[in-house]
C-alpha positions in Angstrom: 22.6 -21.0 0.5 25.4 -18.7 0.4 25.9 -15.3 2.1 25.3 -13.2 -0.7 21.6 -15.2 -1.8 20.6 -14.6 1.8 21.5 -10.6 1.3 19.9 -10.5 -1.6 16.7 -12.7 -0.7 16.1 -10.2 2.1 16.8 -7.2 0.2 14.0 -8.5 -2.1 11.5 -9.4 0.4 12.4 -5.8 2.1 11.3 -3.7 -1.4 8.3 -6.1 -1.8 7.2 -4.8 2.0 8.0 -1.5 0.9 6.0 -1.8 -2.4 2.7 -3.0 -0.6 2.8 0.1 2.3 3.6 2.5 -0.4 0.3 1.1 -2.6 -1.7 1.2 0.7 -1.1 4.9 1.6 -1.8 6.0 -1.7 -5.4 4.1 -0.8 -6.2 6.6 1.7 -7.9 9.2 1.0 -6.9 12.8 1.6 -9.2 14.6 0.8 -8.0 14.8 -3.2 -8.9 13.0 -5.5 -7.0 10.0 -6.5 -7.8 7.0 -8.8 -5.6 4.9 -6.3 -8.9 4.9 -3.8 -11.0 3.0 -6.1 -8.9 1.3 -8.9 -8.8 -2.1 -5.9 -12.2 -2.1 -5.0 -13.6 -6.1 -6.0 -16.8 -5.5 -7.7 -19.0 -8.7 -8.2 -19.9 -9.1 -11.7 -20.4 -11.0 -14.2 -20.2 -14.3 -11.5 -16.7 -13.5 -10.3 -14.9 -10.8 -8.0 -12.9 -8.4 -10.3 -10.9 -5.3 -9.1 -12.3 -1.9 -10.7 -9.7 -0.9 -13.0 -10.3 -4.1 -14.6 -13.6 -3.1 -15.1 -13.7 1.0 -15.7 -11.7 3.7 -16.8 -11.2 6.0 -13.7 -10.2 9.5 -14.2 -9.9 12.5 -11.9 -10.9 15.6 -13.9 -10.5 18.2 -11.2 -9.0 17.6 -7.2 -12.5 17.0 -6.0 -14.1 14.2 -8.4 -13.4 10.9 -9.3 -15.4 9.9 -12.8 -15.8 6.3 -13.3 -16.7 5.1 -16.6 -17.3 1.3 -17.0 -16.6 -0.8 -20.5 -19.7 -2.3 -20.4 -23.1 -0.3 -19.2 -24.9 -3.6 -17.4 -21.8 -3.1 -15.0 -22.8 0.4 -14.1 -25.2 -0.8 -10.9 -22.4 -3.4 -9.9 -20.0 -1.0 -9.6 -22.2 1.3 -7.7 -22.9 -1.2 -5.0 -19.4 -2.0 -4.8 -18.7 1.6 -4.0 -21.5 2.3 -1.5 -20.4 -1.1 0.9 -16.2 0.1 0.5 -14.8 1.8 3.1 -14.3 5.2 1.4 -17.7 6.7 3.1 -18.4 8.5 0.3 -22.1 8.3 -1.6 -21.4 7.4 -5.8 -23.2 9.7 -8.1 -25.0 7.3 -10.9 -25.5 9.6 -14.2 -26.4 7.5 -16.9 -23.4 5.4 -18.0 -21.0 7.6 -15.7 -20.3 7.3 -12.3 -19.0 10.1 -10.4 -17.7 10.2 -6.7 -17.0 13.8 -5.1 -14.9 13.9 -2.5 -15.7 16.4 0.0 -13.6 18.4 2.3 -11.9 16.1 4.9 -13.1 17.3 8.6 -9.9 18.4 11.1 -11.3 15.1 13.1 -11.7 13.0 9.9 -8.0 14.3 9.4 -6.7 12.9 12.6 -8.6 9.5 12.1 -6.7 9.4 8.9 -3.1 10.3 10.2 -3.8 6.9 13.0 -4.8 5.1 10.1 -0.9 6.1 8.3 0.5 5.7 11.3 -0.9 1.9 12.1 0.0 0.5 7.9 3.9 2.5 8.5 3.9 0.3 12.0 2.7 -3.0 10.2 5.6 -2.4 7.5 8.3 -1.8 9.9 7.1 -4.8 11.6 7.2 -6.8 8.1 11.1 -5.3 7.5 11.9 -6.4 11.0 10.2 -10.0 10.3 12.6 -10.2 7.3 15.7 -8.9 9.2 15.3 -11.5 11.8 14.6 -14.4 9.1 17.9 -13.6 7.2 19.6 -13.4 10.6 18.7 -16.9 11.2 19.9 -17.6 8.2 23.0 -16.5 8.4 23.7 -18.0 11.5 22.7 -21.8 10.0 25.2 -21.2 7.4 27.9 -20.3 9.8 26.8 -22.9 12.1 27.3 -25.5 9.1 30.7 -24.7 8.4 30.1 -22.4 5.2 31.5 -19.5 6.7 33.4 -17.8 8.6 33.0 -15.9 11.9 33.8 -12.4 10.2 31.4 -13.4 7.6 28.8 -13.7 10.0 29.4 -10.2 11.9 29.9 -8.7 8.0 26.7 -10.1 6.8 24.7 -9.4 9.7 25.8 -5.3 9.2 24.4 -5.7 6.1 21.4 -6.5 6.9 20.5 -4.2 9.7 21.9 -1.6 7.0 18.7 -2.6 4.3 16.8 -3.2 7.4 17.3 0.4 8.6 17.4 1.7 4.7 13.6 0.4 4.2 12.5 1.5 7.3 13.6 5.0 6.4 11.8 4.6 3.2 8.8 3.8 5.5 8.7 6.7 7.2 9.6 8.9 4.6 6.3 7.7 2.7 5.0 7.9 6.4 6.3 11.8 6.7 4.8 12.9 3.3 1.5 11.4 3.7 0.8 12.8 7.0 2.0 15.9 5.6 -0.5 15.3 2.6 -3.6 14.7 5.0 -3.3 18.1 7.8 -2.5 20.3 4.8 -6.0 22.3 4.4 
């Protein structure tokens, strides 16, 4: 494998890492409404596990509802259930074909609960970049250890990638910085 595969290979597995912690902080809830806390709920119907939005159309009409409308009606009390055991703590409203979910105000202790939260998913995706960093390393080093290359190559390639290490780590905390942001605002 040469150099420039390893750089790359990393630099992919680093956005992928990124990716998934950007997708789970837009799954915590802030108080405003967001179709990102439900779309990835699994409801159980008909015999098999399927995500919500495969399911429903989810729309927020105003910052304090979510309005679930499933494709098919017999889904309606799946859904629910699906809802009421999730994490999100917050009671579904069945009306008729409709399923709404208000989201109330987020408590100042709720709010701090929720920053932790943030702060423990940023943590587990620095951890992930840094897993990544230290496989290309290793990498890198096999290659120069088998002859294909050089010594400069080595110290030039491992700059590289602490440079997309510490690039997607910023990105991290950036998403980290605007969320927590997002959750004390009142």
């Amino acid at each position: 494998m040469a150099l420039d595969d390893i750089l790359l290979d990393a630099e992919e597995k680093m956005i992928k890492s990124t990716e998934v912690i950007q997708a789970e902080y837009g799954g915590i809830r802030t108080g405003k409404a967001s179709p990102d806390l439900v779309t990835n709920i699994m409801v159980d119907a008909y015999g098999t596990h399927m995500r919500l939005k495969e399911m429903a159309a989810v729309t927020t009409p105003d910052s304090r509802l979510i309005l679930i409308q499933p494709w098919d009606g017999s889904t309606v009390d799946a859904i629910r259930k699906a809802l009421e055991e999730s994490k999100l703590g917050i009671t579904p409203l069945v009306d008729g074909k409709i399923i709404r979910l208000p989201i109330p105000a987020l408590s100042e202790e709720r709010r701090q609960d929720l920053v932790k939260a943030v702060r423990k998913v940023a943590e587990e995706g620095r951890v992930s970049i840094r897993a990544n960093r230290r496989h290309a390393m290793d990498e890198i080093k096999k290659i120069q250890k088998a002859g294909e290359i050089t010594e400069d190559q080595l110290v030039h390639g491992e700059k590289e990638v602490q440079k997309l290490t510490d690039q997607y780590i910023g990105e991290i905390d950036k998403g980290l910085a605007g969320k927590e942001a997002e959750l004390l605002k009142v």
